[in-house]
N, C-alpha and C positions, 0 to 999 in steps of 0.2 A: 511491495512484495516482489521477488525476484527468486526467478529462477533458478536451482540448483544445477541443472543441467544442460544449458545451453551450451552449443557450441557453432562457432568458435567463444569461447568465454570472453573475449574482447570485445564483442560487442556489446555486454551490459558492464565491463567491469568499472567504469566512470560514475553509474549512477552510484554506488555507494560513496562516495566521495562529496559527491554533490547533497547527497541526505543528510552528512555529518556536515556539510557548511552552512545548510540551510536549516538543520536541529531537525530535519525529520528522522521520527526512526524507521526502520528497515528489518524484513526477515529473507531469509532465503526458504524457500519450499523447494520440497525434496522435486516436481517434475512440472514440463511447462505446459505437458498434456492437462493436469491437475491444475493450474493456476488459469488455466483457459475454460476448463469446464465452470470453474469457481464463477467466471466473470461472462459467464453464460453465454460461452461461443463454442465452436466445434472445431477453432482451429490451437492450433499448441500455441501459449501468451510467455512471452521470456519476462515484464515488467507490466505490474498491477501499483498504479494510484489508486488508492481510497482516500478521497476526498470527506473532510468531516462533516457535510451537507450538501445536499444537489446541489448542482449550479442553479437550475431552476426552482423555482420555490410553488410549492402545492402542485395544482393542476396542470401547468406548466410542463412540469416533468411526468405528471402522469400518476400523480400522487395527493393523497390528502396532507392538509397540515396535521395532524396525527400521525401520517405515516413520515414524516419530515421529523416530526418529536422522535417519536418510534427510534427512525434511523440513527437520530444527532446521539440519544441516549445509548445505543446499543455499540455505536462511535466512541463515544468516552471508554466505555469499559472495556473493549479490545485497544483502544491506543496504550489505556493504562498499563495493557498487561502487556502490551510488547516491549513502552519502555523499559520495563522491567526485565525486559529477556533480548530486547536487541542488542548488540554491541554497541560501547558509547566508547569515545574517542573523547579524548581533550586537548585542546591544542596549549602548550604553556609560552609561557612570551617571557622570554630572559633579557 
């Protein structure tokens, strides 16, 4: 996720580039005050990774394995639907 509103805008304008090389997709959100609150900090975030599973697993991170299931499922169904609304790029090879 990335910020709408960042400035100077050169500072995140690479990561979209890198998203389409690596097949991740990507959204812009309207403010980077809101993209901070989202990822539970009180300072404004210009770029949000959402990772499809903790890095750590169960207690680890401070979570049950339920709450890991929980997460991965609730994962699938937001990634599906950005595919579907992010911008997709294709590169053709001639």
């Amino acid at each position: 996720m990335l910020a709408g509103d960042v400035s100077p805008i050169d500072v995140i304008t690479h990561v979209p580039v890198l998203c389409e090389d690596a097949g991740v997709p990507y959204v812009f959100v309207p403010s980077k005050e809101a993209l901070g609150q989202a990822g539970q900090t009180k300072r404004p975030t210009s770029v949000m990774l959402v990772l499809p599973r903790p890095l750590k697993k169960g207690g680890d991170a401070g979570m049950s394995t339920e709450d890991d299931d929980a997460f991965t499922e609730e994962f699938e169904k937001v990634h599906a639907k950005l595919k579907t609304q992010a911008p997709v790029f294709t590169r053709t090879h001639e």
